[in-house]
N, C-alpha and C positions, 0 to 999 in steps of 0.2 A: 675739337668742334669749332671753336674760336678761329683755328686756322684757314679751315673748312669757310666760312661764312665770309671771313676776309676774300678769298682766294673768289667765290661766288661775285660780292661787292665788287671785284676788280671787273671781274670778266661784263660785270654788266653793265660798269662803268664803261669801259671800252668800248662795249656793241651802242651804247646808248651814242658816245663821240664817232661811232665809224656812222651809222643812222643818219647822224646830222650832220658831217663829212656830204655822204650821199644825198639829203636830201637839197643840200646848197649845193653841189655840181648840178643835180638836174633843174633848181631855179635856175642856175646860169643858161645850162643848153635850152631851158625853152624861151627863157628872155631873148636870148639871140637871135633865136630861130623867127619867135614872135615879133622881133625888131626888123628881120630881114623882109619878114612877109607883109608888115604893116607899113616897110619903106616903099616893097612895088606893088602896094592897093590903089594911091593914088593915081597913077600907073594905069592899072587895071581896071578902074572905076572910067576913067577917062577914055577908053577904050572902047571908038567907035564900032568896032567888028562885034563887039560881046552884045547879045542879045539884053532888053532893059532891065528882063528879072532876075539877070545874072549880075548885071550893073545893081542892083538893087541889095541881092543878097551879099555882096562883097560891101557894099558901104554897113549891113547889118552885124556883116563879122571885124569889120573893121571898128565897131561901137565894142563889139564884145572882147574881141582880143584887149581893146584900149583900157576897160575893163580888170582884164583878168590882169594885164602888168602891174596895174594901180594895185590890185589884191596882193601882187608877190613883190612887189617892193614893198608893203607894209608889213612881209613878213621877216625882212632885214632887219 
């Protein structure tokens, strides 16, 4: 029984370390991703062809993305 319960212990030790393995690669790919798209907002904000409420809603997403990086750096 003893061995049994070890053996359990490990297995869910590991799934616990693979979880958090995964959930730090996908903080990485969205930071990146969020980095690249909140490099060409400014860009896109400034961007006399784009209609004002489209100019508008991208300076909106630009507060929120700025946002959500401050939340997942604080989960470092």
């Amino acid at each position: 029984m003893a061995q049994h319960t070890f053996r359990l212990a490990r297995a869910a030790h590991g799934t616990a370390e693979s979880h958090a393995r995964v959930a730090g690669r996908i903080r990485v790919v969205i930071a990146r991703s969020a980095d690249r798209f909140l490099g060409a907002l400014p860009t896109l904000i400034e961007d006399a062809r784009l209609p004002d409420p489209v100019r508008a809603m991208l300076l909106e997403v630009r507060e929120q993305l700025s946002a959500v990086n401050l939340r997942l750096a604080s989960c470092d």
